[in-house]
C-alpha positions in Angstrom: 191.5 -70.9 -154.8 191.6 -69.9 -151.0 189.4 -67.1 -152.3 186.8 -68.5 -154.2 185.9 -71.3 -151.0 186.0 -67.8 -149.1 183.2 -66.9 -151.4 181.3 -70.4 -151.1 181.4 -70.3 -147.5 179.8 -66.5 -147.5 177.2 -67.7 -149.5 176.3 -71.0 -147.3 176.6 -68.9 -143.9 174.5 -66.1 -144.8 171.4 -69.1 -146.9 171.8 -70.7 -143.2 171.2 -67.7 -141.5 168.4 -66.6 -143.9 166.2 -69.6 -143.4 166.6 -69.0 -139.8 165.1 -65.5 -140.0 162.7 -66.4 -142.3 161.7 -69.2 -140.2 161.3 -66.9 -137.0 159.0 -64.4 -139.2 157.0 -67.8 -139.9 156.8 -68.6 -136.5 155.7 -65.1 -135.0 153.0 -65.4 -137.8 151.8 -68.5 -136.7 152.9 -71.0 -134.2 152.0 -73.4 -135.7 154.9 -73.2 -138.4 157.6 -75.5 -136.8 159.0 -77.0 -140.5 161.3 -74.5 -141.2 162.8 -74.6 -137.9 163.6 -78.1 -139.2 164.8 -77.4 -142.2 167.3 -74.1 -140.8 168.6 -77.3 -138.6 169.5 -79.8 -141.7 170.9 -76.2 -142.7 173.0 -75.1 -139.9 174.6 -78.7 -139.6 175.2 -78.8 -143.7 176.9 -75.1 -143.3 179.0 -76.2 -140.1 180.4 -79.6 -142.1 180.9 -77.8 -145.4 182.6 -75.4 -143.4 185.0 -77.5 -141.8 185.8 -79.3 -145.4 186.4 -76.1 -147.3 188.8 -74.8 -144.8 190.7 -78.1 -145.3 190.8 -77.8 -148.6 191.6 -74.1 -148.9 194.0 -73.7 -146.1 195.5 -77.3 -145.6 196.1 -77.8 -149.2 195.2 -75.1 -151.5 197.8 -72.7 -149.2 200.5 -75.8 -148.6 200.9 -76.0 -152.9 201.7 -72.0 -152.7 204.6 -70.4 -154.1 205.4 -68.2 -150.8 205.9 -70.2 -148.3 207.5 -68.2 -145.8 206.8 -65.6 -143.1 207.0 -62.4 -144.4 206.0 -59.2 -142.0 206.9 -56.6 -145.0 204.5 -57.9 -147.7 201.7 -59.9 -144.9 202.6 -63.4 -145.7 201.9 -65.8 -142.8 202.3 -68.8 -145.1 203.9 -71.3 -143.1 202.8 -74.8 -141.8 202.7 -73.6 -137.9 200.2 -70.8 -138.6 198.1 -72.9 -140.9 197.5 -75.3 -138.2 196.9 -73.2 -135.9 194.1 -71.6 -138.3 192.8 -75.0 -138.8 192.5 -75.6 -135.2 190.9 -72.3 -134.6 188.3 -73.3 -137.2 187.7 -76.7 -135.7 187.6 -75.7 -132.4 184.9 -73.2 -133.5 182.4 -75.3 -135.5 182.6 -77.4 -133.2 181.9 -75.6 -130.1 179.0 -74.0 -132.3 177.6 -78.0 -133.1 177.8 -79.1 -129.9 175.8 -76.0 -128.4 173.3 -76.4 -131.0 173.0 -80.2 -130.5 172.6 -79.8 -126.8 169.8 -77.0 -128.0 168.3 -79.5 -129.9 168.4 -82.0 -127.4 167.1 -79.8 -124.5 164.4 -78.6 -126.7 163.4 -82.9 -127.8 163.2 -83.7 -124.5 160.7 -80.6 -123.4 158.4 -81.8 -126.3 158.7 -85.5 -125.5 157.4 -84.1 -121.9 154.9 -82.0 -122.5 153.2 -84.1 -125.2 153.3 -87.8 -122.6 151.8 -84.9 -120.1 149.2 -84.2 -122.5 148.3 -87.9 -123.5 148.3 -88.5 -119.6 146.1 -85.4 -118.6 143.7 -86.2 -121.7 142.8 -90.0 -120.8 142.7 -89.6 -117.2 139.6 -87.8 -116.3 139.2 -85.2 -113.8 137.4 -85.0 -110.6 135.7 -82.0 -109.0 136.5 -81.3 -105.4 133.5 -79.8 -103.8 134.4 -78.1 -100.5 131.1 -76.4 -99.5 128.4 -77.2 -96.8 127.2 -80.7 -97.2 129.1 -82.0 -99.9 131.9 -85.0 -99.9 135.6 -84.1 -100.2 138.0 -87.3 -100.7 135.2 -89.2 -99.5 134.4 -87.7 -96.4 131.4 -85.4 -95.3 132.3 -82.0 -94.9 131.0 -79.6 -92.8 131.3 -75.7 -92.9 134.1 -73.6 -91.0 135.7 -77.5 -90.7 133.5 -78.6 -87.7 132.7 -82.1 -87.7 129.6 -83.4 -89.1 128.4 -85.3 -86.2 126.6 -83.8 -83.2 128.5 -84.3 -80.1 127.2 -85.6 -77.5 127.0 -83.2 -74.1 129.0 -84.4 -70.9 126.8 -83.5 -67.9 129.4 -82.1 -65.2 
């Protein structure tokens, strides 16, 4: 038993892992491809919870109904309830370590998108002004003169 959901999680690891490359060679082909980042994500949250299910299937019950339950150096049994736990744990920990970075990832990566698209509704329906800084022209509404003198002729004091 332990083996064959050995074999199951292979196989859903290495699909996961798979539409992530295959969704980068999309991507460097065209940018535009952003759907099978998508669907790697659905994938790589599937893997991590069928992950977490198999293990307690294979190791907190398929291994607590064994014969050998005992530690055993000689023949490399380790079948006892204080080192399943602790393998449990271990894969817990893990997955969810490895969900909680890639949620965050996600998150991060909403957020940028969220920002950059309001930035380009804002930029779009507000319409831009030209500054013109030369010799005669207006700049926020004032006259502007060359080297920054003042547009106005002064008036001479006689001494």
């Amino acid at each position: 038993m332990p083996s064959a959901g050995l074999l199951v999680e292979v196989i859903l690891q290495y699909t996961s892992e798979l539409l992530f490359h295959i969704a980068r060679l999309f991507y460097f082909i065209d940018e535009k491809h952003q759907k099978m980042f998508d669907l790697w994500a659905v994938s790589f949250v599937l893997t991590r919870m069928a992950t977490l299910t198999l293990m307690f299937l294979a190791v907190g019950f398929g291994l607590a109904r064994s014969e050998n339950q005992g530690l055993d150096w000689d023949s490399g049994n380790f079948n006892t309830v204080l080192i399943r736990m602790l393998v449990l744990l271990l894969v817990c920990l893990t997955q969810s370590w490895l969900l909680w970075k890639f949620i965050r990832f996600q998150l991060r990566r909403w957020r940028e998108f969220r920002l950059e698209t309001a930035l380009r509704k804002k930029t779009a329906t507000k319409p831009t002004r030209l500054k013109r800084d030369s010799l005669g022209h207006h700049e926020n509404g004032v006259l502007k003169a060359e080297n920054g003198a003042s547009p106005r002729i002064k008036k001479l004091k006689s001494p």
